[in-house]
ZANUKE-444940 format. One record per residue: residue number from 1; x, y, z of N, C-alpha, C in turn. Coordinates in nm, 2 decimals. Layout:
N
NODE  kolnu    n.xx    n.yy    n.zz   ca.xx   ca.yy   ca.zz    c.xx    c.yy    c.zz
NODE    NUM       X       Y       Z       X       Y       Z       X       Y       Z
...
***
This chain:
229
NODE  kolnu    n.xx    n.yy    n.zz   ca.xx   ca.yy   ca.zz    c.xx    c.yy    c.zz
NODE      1   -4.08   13.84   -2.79   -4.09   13.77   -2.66   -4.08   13.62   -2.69
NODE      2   -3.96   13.57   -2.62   -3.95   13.44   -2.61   -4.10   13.34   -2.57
NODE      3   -4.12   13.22   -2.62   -4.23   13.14   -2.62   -4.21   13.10   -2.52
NODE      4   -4.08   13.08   -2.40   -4.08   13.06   -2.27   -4.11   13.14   -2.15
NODE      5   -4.21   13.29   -2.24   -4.28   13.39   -2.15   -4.42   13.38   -2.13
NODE      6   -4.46   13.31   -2.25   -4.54   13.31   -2.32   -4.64   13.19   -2.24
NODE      7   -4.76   13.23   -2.17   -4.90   13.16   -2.10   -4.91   13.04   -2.14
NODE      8   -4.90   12.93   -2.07   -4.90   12.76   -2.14   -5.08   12.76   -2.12
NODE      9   -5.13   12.71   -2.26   -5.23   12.66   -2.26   -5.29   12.58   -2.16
NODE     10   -5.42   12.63   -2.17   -5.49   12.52   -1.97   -5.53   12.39   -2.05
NODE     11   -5.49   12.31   -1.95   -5.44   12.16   -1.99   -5.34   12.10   -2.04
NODE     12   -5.28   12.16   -2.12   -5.14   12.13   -2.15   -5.05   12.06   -2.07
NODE     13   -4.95   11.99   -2.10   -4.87   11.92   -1.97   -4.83   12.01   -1.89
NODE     14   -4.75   12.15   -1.95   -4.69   12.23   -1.88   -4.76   12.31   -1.81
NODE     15   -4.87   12.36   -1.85   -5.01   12.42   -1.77   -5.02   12.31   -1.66
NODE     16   -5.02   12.19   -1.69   -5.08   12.05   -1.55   -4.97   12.08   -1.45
NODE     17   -4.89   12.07   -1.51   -4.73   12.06   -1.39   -4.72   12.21   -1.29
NODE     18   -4.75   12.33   -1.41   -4.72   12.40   -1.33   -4.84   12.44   -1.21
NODE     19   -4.94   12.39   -1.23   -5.03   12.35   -1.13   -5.02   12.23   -1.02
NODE     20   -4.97   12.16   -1.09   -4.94   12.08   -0.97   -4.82   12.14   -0.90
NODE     21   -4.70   12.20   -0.94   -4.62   12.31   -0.84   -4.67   12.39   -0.79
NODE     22   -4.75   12.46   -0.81   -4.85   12.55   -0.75   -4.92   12.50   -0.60
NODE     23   -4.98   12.40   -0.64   -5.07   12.29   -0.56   -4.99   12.24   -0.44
NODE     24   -4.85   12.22   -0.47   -4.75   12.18   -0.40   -4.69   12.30   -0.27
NODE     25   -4.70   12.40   -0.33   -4.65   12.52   -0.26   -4.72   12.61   -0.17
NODE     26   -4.88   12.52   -0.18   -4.98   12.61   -0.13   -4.99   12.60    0.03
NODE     27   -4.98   12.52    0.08   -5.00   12.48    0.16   -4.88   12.42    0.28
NODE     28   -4.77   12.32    0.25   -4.70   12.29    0.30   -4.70   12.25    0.38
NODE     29   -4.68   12.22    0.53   -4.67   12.17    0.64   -4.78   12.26    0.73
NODE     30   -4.83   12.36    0.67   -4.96   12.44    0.73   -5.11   12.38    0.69
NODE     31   -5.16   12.32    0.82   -5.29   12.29    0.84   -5.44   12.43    0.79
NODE     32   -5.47   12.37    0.69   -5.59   12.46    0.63   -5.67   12.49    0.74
NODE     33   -5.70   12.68    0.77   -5.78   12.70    0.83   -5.96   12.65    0.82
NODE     34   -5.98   12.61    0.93   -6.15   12.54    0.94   -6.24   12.64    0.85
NODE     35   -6.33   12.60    0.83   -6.42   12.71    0.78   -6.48   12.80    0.85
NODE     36   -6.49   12.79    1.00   -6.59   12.84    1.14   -6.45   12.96    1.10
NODE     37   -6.31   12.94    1.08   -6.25   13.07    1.15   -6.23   13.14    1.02
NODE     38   -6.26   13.11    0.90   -6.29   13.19    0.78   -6.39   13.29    0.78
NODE     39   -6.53   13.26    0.82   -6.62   13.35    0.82   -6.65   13.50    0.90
NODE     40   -6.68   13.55    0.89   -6.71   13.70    0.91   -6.81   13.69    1.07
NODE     41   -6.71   13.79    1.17   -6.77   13.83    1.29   -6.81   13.98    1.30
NODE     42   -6.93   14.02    1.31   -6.92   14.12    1.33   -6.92   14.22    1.47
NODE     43   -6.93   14.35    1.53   -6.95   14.39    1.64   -7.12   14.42    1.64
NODE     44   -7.19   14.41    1.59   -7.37   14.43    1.58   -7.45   14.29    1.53
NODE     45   -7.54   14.30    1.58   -7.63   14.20    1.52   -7.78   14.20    1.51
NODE     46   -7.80   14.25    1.40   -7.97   14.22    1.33   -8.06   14.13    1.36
NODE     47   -8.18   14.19    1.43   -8.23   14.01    1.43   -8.37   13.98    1.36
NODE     48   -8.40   14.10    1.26   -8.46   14.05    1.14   -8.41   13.93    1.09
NODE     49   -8.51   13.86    1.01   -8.50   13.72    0.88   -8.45   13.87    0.78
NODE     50   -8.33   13.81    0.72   -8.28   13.89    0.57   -8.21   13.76    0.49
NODE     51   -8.27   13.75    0.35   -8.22   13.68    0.26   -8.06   13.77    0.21
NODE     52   -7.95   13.66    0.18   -7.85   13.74    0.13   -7.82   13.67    0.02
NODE     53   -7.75   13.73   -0.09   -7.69   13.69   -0.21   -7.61   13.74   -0.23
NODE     54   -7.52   13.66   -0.28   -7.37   13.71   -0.36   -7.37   13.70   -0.49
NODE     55   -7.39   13.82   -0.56   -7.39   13.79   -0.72   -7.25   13.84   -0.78
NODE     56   -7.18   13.75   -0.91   -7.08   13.76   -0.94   -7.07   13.86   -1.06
NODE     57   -7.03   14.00   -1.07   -7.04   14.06   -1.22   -6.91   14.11   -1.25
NODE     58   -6.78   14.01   -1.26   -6.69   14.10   -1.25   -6.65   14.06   -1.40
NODE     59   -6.59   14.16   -1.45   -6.51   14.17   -1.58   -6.45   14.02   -1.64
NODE     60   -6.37   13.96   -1.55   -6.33   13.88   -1.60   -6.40   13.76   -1.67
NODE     61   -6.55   13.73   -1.59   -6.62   13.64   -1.66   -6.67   13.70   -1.78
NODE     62   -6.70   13.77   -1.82   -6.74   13.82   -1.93   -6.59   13.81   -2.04
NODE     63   -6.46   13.83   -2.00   -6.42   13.79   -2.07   -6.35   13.63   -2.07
NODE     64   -6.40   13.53   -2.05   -6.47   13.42   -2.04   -6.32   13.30   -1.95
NODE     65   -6.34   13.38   -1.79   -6.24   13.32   -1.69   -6.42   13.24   -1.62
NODE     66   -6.36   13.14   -1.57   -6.46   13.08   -1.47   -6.55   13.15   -1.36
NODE     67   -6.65   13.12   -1.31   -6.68   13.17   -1.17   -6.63   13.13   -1.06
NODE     68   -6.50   13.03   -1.09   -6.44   12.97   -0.96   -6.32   13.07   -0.95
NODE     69   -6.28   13.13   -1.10   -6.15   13.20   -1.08   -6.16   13.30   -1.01
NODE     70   -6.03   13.28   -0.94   -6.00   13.39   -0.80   -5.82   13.52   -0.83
NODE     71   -5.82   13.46   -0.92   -5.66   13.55   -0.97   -5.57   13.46   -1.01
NODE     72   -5.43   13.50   -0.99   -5.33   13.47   -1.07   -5.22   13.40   -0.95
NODE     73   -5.11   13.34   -0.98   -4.99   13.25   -0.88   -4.91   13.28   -1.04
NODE     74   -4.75   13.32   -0.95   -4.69   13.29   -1.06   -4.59   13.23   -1.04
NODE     75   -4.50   13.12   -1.06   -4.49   13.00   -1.03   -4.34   13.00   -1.04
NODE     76   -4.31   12.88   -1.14   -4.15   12.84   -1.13   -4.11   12.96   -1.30
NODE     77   -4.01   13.04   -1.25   -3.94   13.16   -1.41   -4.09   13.24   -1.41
NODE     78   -4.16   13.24   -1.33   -4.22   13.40   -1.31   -4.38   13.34   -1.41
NODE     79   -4.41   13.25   -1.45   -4.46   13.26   -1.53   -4.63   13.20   -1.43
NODE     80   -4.75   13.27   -1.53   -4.87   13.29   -1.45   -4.97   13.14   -1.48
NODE     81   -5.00   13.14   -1.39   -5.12   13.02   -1.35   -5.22   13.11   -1.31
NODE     82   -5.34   13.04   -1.37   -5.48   13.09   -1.28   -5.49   13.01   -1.18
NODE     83   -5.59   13.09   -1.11   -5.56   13.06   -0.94   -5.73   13.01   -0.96
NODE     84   -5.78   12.95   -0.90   -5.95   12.89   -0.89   -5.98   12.88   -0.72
NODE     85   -6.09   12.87   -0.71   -6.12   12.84   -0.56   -6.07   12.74   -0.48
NODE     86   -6.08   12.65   -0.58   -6.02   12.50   -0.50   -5.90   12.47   -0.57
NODE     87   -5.76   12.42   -0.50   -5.75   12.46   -0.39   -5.70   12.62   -0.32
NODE     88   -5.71   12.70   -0.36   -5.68   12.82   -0.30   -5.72   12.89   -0.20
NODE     89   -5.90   12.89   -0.20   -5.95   12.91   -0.09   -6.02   12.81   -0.04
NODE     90   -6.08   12.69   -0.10   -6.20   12.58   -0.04   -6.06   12.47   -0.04
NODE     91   -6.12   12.48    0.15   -6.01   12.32    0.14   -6.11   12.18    0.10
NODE     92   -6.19   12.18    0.12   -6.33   12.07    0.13   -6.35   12.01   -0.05
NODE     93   -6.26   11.91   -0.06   -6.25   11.88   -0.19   -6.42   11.86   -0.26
NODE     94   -6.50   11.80   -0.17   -6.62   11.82   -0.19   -6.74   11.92   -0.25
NODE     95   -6.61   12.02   -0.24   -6.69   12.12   -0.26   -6.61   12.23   -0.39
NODE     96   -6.53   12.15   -0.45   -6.43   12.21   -0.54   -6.51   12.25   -0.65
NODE     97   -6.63   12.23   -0.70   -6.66   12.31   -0.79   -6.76   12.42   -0.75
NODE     98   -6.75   12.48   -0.62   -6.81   12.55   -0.57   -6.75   12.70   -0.62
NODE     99   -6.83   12.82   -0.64   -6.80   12.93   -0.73   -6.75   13.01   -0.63
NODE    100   -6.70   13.13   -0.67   -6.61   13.25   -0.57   -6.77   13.32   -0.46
NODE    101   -6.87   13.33   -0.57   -6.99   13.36   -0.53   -7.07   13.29   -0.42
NODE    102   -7.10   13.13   -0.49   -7.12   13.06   -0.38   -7.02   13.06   -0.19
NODE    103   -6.88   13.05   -0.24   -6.82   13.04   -0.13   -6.83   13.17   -0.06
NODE    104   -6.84   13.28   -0.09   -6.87   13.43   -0.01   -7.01   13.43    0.07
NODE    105   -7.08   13.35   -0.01   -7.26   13.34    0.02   -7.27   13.30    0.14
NODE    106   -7.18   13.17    0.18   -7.19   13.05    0.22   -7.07   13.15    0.39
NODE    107   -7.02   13.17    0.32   -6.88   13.24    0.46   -6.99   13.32    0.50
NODE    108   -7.06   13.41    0.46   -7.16   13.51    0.53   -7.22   13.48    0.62
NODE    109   -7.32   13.37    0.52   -7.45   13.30    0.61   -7.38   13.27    0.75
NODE    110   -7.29   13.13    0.76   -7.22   13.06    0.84   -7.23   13.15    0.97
NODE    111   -7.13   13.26    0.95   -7.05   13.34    1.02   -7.16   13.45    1.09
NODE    112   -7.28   13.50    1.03   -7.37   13.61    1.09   -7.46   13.51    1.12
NODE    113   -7.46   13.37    1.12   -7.60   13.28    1.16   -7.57   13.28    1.30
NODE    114   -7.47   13.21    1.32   -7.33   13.16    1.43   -7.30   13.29    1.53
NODE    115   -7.40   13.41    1.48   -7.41   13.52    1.60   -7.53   13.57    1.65
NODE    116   -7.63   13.48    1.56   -7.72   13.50    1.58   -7.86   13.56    1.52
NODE    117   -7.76   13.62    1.41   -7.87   13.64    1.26   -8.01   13.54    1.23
NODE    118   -8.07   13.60    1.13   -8.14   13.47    1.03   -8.12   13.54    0.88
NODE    119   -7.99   13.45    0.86   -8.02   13.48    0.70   -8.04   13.34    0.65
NODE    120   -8.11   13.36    0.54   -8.11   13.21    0.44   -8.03   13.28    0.31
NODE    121   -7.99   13.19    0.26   -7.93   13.22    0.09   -8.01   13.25    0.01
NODE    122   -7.99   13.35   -0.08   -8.07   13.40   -0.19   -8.00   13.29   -0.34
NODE    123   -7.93   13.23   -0.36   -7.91   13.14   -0.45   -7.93   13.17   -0.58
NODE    124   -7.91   13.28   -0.60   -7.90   13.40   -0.69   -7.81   13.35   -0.78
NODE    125   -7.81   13.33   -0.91   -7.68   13.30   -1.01   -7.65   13.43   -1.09
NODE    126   -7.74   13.53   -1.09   -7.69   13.65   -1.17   -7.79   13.73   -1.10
NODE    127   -7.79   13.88   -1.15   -7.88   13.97   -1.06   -8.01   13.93   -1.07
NODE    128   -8.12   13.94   -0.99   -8.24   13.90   -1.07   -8.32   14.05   -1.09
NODE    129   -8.39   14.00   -1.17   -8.55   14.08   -1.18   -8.59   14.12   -1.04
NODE    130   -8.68   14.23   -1.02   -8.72   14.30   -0.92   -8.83   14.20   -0.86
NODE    131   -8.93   14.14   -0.97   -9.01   14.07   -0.95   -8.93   13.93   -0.86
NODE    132   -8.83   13.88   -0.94   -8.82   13.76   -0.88   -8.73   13.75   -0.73
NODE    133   -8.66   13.91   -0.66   -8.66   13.93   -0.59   -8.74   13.92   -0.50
NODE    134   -8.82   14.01   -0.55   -8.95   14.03   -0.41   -9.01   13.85   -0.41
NODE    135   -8.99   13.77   -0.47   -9.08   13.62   -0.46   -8.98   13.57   -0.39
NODE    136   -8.88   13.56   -0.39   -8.75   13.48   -0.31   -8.80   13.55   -0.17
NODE    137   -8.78   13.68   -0.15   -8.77   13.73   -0.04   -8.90   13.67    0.10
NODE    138   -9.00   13.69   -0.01   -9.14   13.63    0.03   -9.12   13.51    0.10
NODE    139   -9.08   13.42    0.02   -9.09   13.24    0.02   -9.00   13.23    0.13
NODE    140   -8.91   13.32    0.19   -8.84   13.33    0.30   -8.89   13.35    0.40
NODE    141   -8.97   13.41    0.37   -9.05   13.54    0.53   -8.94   13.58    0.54
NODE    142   -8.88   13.63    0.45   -8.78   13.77    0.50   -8.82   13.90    0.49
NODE    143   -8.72   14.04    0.56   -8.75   14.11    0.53   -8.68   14.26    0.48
NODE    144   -8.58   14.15    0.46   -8.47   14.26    0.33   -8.40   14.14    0.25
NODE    145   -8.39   14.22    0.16   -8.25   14.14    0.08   -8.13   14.19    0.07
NODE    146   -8.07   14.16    0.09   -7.91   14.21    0.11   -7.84   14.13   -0.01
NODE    147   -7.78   14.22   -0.12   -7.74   14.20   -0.22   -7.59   14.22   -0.25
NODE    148   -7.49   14.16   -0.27   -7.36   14.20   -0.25   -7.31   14.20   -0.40
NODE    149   -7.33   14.27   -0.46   -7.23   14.18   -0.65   -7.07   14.24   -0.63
NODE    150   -7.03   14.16   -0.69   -6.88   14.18   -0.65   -6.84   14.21   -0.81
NODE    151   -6.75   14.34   -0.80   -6.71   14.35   -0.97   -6.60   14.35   -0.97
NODE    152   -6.52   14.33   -0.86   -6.40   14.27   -0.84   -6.30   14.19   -0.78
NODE    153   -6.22   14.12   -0.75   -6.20   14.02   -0.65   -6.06   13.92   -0.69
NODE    154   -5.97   13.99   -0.69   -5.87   13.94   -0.78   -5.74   13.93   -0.69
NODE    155   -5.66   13.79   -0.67   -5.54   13.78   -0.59   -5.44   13.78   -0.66
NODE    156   -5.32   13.82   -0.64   -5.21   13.76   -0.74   -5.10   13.76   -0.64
NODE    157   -5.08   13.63   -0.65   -4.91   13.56   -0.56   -4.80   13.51   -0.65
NODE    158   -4.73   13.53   -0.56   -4.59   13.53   -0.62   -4.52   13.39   -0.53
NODE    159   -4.51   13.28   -0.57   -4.44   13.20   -0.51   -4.33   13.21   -0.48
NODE    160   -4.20   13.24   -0.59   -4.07   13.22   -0.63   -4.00   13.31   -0.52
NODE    161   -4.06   13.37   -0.41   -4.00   13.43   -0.26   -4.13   13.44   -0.18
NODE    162   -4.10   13.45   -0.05   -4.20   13.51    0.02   -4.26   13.68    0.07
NODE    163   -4.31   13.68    0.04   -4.32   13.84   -0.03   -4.54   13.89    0.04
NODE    164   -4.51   13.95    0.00   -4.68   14.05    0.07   -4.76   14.05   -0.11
NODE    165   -4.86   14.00   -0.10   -4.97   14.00   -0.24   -5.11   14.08   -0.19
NODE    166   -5.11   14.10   -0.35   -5.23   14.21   -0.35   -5.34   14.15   -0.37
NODE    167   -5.44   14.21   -0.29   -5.63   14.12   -0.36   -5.65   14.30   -0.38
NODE    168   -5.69   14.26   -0.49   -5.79   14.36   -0.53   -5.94   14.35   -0.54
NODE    169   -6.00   14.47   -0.48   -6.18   14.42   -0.41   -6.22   14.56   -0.52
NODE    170   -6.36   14.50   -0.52   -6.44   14.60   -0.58   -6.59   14.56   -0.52
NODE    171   -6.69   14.66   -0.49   -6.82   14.56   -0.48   -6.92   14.68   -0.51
NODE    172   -7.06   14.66   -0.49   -7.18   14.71   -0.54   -7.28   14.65   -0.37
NODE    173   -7.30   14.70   -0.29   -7.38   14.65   -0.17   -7.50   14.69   -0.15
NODE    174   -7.64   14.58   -0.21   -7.73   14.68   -0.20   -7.86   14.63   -0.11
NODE    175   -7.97   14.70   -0.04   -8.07   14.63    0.09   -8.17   14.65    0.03
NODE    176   -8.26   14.56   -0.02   -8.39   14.62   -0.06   -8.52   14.57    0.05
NODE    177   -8.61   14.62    0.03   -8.71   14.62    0.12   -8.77   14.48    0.05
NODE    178   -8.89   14.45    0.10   -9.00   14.36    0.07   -9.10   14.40   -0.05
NODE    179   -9.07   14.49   -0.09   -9.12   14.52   -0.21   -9.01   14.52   -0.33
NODE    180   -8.90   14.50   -0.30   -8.82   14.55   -0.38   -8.73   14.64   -0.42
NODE    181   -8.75   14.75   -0.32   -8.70   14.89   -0.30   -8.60   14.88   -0.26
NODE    182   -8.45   14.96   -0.28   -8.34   14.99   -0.24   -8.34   15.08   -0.16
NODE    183   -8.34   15.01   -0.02   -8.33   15.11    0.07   -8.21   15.16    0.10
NODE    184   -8.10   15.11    0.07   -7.95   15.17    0.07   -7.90   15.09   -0.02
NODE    185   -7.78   15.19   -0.05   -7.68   15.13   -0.15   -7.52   15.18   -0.14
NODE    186   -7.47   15.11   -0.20   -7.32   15.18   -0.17   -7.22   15.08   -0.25
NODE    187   -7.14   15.16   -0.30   -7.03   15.11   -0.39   -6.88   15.13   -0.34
NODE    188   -6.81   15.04   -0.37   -6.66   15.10   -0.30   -6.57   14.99   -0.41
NODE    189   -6.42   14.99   -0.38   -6.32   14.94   -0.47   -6.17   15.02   -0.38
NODE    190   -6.09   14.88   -0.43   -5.96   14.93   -0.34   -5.86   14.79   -0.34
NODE    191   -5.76   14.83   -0.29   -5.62   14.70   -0.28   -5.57   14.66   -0.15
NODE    192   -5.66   14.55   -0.11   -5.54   14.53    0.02   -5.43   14.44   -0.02
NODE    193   -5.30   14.49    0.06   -5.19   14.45    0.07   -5.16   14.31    0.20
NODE    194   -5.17   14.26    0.16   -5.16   14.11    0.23   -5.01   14.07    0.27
NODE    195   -4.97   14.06    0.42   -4.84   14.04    0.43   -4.83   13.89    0.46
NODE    196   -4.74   13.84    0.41   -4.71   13.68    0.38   -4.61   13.71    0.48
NODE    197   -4.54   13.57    0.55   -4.42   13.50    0.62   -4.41   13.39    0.58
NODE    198   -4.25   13.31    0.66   -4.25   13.22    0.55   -4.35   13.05    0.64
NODE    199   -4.42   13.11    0.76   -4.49   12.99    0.79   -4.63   12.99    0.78
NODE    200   -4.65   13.10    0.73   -4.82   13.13    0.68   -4.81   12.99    0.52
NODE    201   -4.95   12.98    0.48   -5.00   12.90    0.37   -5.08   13.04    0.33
NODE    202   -5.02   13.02    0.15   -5.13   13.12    0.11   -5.27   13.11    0.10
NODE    203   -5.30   12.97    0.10   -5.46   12.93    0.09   -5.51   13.01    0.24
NODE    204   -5.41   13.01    0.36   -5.45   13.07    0.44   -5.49   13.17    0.45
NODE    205   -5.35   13.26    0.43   -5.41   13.42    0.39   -5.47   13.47    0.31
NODE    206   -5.53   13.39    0.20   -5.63   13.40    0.10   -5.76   13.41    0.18
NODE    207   -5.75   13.28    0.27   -5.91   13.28    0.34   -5.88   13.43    0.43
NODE    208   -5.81   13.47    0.53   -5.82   13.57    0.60   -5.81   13.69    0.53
NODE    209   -5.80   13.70    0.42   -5.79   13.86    0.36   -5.92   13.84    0.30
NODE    210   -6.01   13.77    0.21   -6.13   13.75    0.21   -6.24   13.77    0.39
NODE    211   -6.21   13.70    0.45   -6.29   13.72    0.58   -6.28   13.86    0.61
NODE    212   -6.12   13.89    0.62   -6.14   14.06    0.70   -6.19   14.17    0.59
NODE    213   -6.19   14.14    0.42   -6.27   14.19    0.37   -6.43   14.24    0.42
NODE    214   -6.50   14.11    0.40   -6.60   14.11    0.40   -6.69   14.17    0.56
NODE    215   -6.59   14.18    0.69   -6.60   14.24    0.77   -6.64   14.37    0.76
NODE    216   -6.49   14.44    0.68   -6.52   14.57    0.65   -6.65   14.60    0.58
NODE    217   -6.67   14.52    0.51   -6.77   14.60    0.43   -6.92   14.61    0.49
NODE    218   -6.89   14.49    0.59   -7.03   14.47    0.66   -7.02   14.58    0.81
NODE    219   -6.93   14.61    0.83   -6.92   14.67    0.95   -6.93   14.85    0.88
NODE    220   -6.94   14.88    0.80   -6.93   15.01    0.72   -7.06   15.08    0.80
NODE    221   -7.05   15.17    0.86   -7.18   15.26    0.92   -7.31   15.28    0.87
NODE    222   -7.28   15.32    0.71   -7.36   15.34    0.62   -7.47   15.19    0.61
NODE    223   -7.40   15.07    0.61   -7.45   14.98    0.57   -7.52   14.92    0.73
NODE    224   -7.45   14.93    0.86   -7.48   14.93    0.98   -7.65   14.96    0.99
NODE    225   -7.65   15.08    0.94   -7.79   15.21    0.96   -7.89   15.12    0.90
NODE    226   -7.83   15.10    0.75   -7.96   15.08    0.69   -8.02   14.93    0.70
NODE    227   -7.94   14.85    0.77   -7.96   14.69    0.81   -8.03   14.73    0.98
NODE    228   -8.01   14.84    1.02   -8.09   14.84    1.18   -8.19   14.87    1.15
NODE    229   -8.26   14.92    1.04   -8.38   15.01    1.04   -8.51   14.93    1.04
***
């Protein structure tokens, strides 16, 4: 394999540039959707206090990609760039070192507060202890925790045409009581097929294939039941 197939080191000039192509292509003459039309509407609404967390356990950090990284772009001769939150999905440069976890946390909250929920953030950096669940939940006056770990979450775009990309999802969704108890659970994993045009921005359809994700998974019956109870 020629060394012109071959992954340019992160930082490198040619790694910088082809990010900055990247950077260039993302957006274009398409205005970044707000963050109010990113987040998640659902058809029900809970009106328990529930803490929610988004914990990140996907493969790739462990083999040692960021918590910002969100997939792959492949650029000018086919060749791959990692893709990070900012700018891909977070337009709010302010907020560019914000993680895939934090930004899902944060799209939740927003989006089920804004209907009339009460969640507060569980601010969770990795799964916790049972114990330190139940203390978070407490210090809330809540009275579930709603646990999302995500073990997968992976985009990959193709610049060099305009063409339909894949996110691949995986998750772990779990409610526990006030003690700690798992009152439901459920696992799922799958590919949605994302259709691109040529006046869409992919940072756009990145934010809407994420949003109508997280719909689904919130709108799932199973998970419906055990958040009405």
């Amino acid at each position: 394999m020629g060394p012109y197939l071959t992954r340019p080191a992160f930082g490198s000039p040619l790694s910088t540039a082809l990010l900055l192509m990247a950077a260039a292509l993302l957006t274009g003459c398409v205005t970044p959707l707000p963050l109010a039309q990113e987040t998640p509407r659902l058809s029900y609404k809970v009106s328990r206090p529930m803490t929610m967390a988004v914990i990140d356990e996907r493969d790739a950090l462990k083999e040692g990609k960021p918590p910002t990284y969100i997939g792959r772009v492949h650029v000018a001769f086919g060749i791959p760039v990692d893709m990070q939150t900012y700018p891909w999905l977070i337009s709010d440069k302010a907020k560019k070192e914000q993680t895939l976890a934090q930004a899902l946390e944060e799209r939740v909250i927003l989006g089920l507060n804004d209907q009339g929920w009460q969640l507060t953030a569980g601010g969770f950096s990795s799964r916790p202890m049972q114990d330190a669940a139940v203390a978070v939940v407490a210090k809330q006056n809540a009275q579930r925790l709603v646990m999302l770990s995500i073990t997968q979450w992976f985009v990959s775009v193709n610049t060099n045409w305009v063409t339909a990309f894949n996110f691949d999802w995986g998750y772990k969704l779990e409610v526990l009581d006030t003690q700690g108890n798992i009152a439901g659970s459920i696992t799922d994993s799958g590919r949605d097929v994302v259709d691109a045009k040529a006046n869409d921005s992919y940072q756009n359809l990145i934010k809407l294939a994420y949003r109508d994700r997280l719909v689904q998974i919130l709108e799932r019956p199973e998970v419906r039941a055990v958040l009405e109870q």
